[in-house]
C-alpha positions in Angstrom: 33.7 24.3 -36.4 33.4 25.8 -33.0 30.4 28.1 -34.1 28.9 24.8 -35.3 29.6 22.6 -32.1 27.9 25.3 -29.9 24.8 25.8 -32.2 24.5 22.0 -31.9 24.8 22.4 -28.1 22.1 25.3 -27.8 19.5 23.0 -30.3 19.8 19.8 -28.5 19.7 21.2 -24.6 17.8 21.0 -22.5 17.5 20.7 -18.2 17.2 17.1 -17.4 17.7 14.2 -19.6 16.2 10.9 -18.0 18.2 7.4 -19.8 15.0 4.8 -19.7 11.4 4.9 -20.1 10.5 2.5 -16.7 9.0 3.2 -13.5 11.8 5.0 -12.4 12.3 7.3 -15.4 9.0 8.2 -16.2 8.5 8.9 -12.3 11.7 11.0 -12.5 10.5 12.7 -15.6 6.9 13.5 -14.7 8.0 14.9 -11.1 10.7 17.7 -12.9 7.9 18.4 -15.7 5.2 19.0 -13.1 8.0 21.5 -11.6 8.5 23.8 -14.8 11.2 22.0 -15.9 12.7 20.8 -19.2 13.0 17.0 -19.4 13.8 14.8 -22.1 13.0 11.0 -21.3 15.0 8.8 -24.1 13.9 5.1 -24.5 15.5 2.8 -26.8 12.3 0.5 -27.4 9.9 1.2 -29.9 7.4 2.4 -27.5 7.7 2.5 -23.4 7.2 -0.4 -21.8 7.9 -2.4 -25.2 11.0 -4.2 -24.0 10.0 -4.4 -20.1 9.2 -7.1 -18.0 8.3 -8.4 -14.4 6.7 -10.4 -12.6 3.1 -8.4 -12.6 1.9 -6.0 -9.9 2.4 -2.6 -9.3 2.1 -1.2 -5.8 -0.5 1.4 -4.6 0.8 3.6 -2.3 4.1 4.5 -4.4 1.6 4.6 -7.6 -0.4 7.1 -6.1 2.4 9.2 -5.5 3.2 9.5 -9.1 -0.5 9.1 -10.8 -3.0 10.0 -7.9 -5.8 9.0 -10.2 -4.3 5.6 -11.9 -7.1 3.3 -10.3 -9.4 5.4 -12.0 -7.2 6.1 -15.7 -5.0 3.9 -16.2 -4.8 0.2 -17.7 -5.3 -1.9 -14.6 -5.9 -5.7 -15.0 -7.0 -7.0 -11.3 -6.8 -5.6 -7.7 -5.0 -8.3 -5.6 -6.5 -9.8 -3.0 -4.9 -12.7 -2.1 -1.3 -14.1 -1.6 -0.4 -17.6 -1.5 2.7 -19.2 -0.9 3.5 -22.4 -2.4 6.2 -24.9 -1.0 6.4 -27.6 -3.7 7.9 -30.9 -3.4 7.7 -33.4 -6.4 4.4 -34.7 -6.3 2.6 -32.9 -3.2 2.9 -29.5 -1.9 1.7 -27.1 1.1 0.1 -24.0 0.6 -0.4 -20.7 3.1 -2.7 -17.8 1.9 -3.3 -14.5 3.3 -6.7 -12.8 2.3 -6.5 -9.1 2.4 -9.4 -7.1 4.4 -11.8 -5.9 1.6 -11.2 -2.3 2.1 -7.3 -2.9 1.5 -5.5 -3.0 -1.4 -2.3 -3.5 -1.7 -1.1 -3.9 -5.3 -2.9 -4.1 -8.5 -1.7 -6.6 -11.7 -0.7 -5.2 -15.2 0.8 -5.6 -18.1 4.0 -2.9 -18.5 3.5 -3.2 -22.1 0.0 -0.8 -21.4 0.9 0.4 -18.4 4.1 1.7 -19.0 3.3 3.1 -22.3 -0.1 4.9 -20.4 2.6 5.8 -18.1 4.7 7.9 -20.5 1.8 9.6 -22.4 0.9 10.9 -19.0 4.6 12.1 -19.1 3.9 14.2 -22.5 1.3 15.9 -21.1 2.8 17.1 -18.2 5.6 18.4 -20.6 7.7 15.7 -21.1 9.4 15.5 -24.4 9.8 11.7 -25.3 12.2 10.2 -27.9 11.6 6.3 -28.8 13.6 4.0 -30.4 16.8 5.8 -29.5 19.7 4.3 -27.7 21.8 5.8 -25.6 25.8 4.9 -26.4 27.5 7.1 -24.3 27.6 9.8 -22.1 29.3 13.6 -22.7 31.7 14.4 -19.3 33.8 17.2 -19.6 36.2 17.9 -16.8 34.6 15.6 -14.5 31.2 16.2 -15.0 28.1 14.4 -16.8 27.1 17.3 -19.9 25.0 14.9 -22.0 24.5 11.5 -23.6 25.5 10.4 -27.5 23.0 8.2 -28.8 23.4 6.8 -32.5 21.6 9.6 -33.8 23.2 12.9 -32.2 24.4 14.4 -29.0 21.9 15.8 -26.4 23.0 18.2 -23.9 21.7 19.1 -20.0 22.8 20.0 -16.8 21.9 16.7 -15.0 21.1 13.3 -16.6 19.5 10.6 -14.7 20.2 6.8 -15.4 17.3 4.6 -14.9 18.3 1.9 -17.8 18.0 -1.3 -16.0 20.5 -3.5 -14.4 23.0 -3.9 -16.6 23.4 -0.2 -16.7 26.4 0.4 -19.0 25.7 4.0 -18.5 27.0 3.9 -15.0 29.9 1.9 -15.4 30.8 4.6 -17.7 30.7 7.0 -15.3 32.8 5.3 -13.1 29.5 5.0 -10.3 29.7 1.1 -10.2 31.6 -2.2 -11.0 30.9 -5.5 -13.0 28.1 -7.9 -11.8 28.8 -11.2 -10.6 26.1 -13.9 -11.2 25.3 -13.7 -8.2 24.3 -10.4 -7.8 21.6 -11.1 -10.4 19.0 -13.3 -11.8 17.4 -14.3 -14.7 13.8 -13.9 -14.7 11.5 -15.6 -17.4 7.6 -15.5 -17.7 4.7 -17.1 -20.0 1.6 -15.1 -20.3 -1.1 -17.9 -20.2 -4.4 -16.9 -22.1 -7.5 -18.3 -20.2 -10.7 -16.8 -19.6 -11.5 -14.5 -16.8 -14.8 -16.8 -15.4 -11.7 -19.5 -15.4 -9.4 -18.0 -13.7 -11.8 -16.9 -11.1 -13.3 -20.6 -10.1 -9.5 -21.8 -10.0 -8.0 -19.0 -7.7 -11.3 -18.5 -5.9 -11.7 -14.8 -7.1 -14.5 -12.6 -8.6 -15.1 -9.5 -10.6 -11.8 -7.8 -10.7 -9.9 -9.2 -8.1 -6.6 -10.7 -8.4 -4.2 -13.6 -6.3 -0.6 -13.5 -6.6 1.4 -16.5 -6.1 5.1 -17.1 -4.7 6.2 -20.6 -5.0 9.2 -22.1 -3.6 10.8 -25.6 -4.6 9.8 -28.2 -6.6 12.5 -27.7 -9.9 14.0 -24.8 -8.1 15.1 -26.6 -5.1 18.9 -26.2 -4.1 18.8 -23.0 -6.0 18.7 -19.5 -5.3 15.4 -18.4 -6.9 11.7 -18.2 -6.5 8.5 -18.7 -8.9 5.6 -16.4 -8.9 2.4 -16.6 -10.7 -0.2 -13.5 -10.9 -3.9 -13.2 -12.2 -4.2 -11.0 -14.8 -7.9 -10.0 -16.5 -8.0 -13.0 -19.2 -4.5 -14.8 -18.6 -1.9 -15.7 -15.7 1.4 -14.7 -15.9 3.6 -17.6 -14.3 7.6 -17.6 -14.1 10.5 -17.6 -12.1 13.8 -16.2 -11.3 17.0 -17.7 -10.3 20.4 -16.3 -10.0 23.0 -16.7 -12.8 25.9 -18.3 -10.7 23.1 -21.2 -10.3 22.0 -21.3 -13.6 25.7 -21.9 -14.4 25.9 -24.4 -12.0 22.7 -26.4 -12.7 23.3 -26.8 -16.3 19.8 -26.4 -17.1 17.7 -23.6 -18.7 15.8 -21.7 -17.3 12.8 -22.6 -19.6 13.5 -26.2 -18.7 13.2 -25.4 -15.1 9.6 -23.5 -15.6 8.1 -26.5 -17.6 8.8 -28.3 -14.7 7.4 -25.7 -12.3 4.7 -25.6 -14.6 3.9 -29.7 -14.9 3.4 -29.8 -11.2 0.5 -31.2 -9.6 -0.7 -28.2 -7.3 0.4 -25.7 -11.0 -0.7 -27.5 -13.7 -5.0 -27.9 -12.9 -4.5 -24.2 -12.6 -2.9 -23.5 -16.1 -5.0 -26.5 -18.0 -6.0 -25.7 -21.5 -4.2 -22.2 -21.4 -2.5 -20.7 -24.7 1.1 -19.5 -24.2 0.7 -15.9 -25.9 4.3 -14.6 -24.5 7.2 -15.4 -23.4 10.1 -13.4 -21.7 13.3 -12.6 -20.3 15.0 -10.0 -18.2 17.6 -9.7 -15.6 16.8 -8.7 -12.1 19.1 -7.4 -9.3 20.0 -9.6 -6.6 22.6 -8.1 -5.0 20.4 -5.5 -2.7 22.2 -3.3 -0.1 25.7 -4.0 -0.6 25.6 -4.4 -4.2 23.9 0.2 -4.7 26.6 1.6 -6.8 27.8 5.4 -6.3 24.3 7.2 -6.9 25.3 10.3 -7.8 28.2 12.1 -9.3 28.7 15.8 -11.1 25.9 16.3 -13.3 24.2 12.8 -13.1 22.2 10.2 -10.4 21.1 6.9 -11.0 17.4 5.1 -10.4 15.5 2.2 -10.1 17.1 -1.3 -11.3 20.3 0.6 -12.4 20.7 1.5 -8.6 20.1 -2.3 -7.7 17.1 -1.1 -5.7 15.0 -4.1 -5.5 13.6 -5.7 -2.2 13.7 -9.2 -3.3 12.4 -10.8 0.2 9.0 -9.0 -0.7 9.2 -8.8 -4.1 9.3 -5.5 -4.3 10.6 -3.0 -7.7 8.0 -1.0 -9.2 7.5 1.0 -6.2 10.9 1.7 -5.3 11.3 2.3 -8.9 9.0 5.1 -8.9 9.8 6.9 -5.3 13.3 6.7 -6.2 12.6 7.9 -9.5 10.7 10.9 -7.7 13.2 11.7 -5.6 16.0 11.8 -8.4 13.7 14.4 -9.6 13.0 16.4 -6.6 17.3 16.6 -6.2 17.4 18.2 -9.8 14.6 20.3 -9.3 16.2 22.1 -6.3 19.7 21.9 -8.5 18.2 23.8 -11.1 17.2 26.3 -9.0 20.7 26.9 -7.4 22.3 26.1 -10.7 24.5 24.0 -8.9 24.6 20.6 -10.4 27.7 19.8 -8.8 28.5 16.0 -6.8 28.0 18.3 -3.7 24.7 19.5 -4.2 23.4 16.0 -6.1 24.2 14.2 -2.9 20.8 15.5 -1.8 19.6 12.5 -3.9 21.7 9.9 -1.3 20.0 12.1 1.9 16.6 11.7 0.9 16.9 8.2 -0.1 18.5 7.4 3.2 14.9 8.6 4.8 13.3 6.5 2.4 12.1 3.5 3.1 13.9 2.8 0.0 17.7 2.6 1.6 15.6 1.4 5.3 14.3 -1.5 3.9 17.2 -2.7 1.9 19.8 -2.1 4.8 17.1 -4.4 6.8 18.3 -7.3 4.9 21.4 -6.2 4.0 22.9 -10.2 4.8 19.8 -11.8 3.3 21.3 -13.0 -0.2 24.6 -13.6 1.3 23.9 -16.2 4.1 20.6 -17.4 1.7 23.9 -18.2 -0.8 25.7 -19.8 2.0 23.2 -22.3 3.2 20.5 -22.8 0.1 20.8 -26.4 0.5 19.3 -26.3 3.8 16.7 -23.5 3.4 15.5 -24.1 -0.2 15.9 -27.6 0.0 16.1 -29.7 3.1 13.9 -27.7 5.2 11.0 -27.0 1.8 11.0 -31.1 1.9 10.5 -31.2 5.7 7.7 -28.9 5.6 5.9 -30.8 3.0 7.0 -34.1 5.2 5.2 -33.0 8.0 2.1 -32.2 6.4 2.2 -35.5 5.1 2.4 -36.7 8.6 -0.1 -34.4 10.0 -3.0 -35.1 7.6 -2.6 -39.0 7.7 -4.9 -41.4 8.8 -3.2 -44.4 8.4 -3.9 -46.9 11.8 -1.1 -45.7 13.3 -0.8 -43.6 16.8 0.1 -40.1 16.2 2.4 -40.2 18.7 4.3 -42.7 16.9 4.0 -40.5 13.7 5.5 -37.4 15.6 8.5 -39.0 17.0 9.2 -40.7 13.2 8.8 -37.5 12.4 11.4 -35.5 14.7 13.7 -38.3 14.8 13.7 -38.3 10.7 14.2 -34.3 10.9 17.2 -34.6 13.2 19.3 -37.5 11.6 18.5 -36.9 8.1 20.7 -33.7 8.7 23.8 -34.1 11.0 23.9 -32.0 14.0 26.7 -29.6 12.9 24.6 -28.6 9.8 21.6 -28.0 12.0 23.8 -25.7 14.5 25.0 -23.6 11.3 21.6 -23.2 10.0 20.4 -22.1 13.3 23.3 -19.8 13.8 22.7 -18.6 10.1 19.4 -17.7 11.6 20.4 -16.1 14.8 22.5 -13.6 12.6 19.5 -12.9 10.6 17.2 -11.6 12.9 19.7 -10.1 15.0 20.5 -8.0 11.7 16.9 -7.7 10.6 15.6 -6.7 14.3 18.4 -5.3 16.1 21.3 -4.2 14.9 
């Protein structure tokens, strides 16, 4: 029996085995297969980027890092140009959009379905060795240290295994590298893919040829809760959906489904959308918790990536690219452990050093209080002050007889008794904190 267990250990070994087929895997993969090394990426959907979801762009500069010529290869839908952001109310809204300069470009829509699946057959031939429809159960740890995974097949072997399974990586708990989520730590994201025609889209978003508009709305059936909406251009559809945390989904008592139709029956959404055919519709969880919510990263034998790590910038709506960079630098750490053979938590913390020059860990230490003091006073900044913005608009733009003078004191007075003056002195405080966190300390 011990002659068997080792010749089952020498077939199924290899270097590195990377848990997850996303951004951050195949980015892991691809960098230690580029190196020499002997990867095995495992994905439990049928193909890569079958079971994946977001909201829809993927950013250039990380992109580049990992696929220098994916403008030119890979399944690309439009080039962004434009971001508007959209404060709803129930009937009117108010609208800001930033137009890049046409030699920028920033981010790029796609559908992970294509992309990720382009992604990974780039991965194969760079090396990669890719097993599908496989899920990992388990992982091997013998006297302390990560050895290999179980799946529901057979047991694979390495010297380091990287986690990049999502958010609700079980993996990691496993290993003792993080604790339970609370619903607020993470949201539920869902999405419709709208079918309409490309000339379509481009007279309703103001676009031509290829280029894309990405939308982030605020309010409307979302106000009072923590969450945002988001709508993207995609070649011949829009994808359109939103994300709100679980702890308010609780508390709302409404689905989240309910909440888009609403989003999507608005005045300012719905001229956009007209006529469209729903062609898909989906789910996922997203982490919320950013800077204080990273688990333990690394440990003997293994590191963790991408969603799993809770690296997501939601301010900018940022994943994809600290997905892959992350991903890359999970693979740079095992590259150099290899070559000591040391795969020990002492050399892995390399992985935590390089991160913390990132702009990874930078970023998401920036607004490290964000979610927290968002949580504590969502009823002034998603709803009170969304309402006001849209009530001064309505002030601004009228033209009804009256002085504007008149219409600006109404105005001011309204803003500062509708709210009593503590609540005002907490939200400015919750400000102050902010930026004094974000800018200075």
């Amino acid at each position: 029996m011990e002659n068997l267990t080792d010749d089952i250990q020498f077939k199924n070994r290899t270097e590195v085995i990377v848990v997850g087929g996303g951004p951050a895997g195949v980015a892991c993969a691809i960098t230690l297969a580029r190196a020499g090394k002997e990867v095995v990426l495992i994905e439990r959907g049928s193909f890569s980027g079958a079971k994946n979801m977001f909201g829809g762009a993927i950013y250039t500069d990380a992109t580049r890092e990992i696929f220098p010529d994916f403008e030119e290869n890979a399944p690309i839908e439009r080039r962004n140009v434009k971001h508007d952001y959209v404060v709803l109310n129930n009937e009117d809204s108010t609208t800001i959009s930033y137009r890049n300069k046409p030699a920028e470009c920033v981010s790029y829509t796609v559908m992970r379905g294509k992309f990720d699946r382009w992604a990974v057959e780039e991965a194969k031939k760079a090396g990669v060795i890719v097993i599908e429809e496989t899920v990992v159960e388990d992982l091997i740890i013998d006297y302390g240290q990560v050895t290999g995974v179980k799946t529901e097949v057979e047991d694979y072997y390495a010297d380091i295994v990287v986690l990049a399974d999502g958010v609700n990586s079980l993996l990691a708990k496993k290993a003792g590298l993080r604790e339970n989520l609370s619903g607020h730590d993470v949201a539920l994201s869902v999405k419709e893919v709208i079918k309409l025609d490309s000339r379509t889209i481009n007279d309703r978003f103001n676009l031509k040829d290829d280029e894309g508009s990405i939308s982030t709305i605020f309010g409307g059936a979302m106000c009072g809760m923590l969450g945002l909406g988001f709508m993207y251009t995609n070649k011949d559809s829009i994808s359109i959906g939103l994300g709100i945390t679980l702890s308010d989904l609780a508390k709302s008592g409404l689905k989240p489904y309910e909440i888009l139709d609403k989003v999507k029956t608005h005045p300012t959404i719905a001229p956009l959308i007209k006529d469209g055919e729903t062609v898909e519709y989906s789910a996922h969880l997203i982490p919320e918790g950013g800077y204080k919510k990273i688990p333990t990263l690394y440990a003997a034998g293994v590191m963790v990536t991408g969603d799993a790590a809770m690296f997501v910038n939601n301010l900018h709506w940022e994943g994809t690219n600290l997905a892959m960079i992350s991903g890359k630098l999970a693979g740079e750490t095992a590259i150099l452990a290899l070559g000591k053979k040391d795969f020990s938590e002492h050399c892995l913390k390399i992985y935590q050093e390089k991160l913390e020059k990132s702009f990874i860990m930078k970023d998401l230490y920036t607004y490290r209080n964000l979610m927290d003091e968002l949580s504590k006073r969502k009823d002034s900044f998603l709803n009170y002050y969304l309402i006001k913005v849209n009530a001064f608009f309505a002030m601004f733009t009228s033209a009804n007889g009256k002085p504007k003078r008149e219409l600006f004191r109404k105005y001011i007075k309204h803003f500062i008794t509708d709210r009593s003056f503590t609540e005002i002195f907490k939200d400015i405080w919750c400000v102050i904190k902010l930026l004094w966190s974000i800018l200075i300390k």
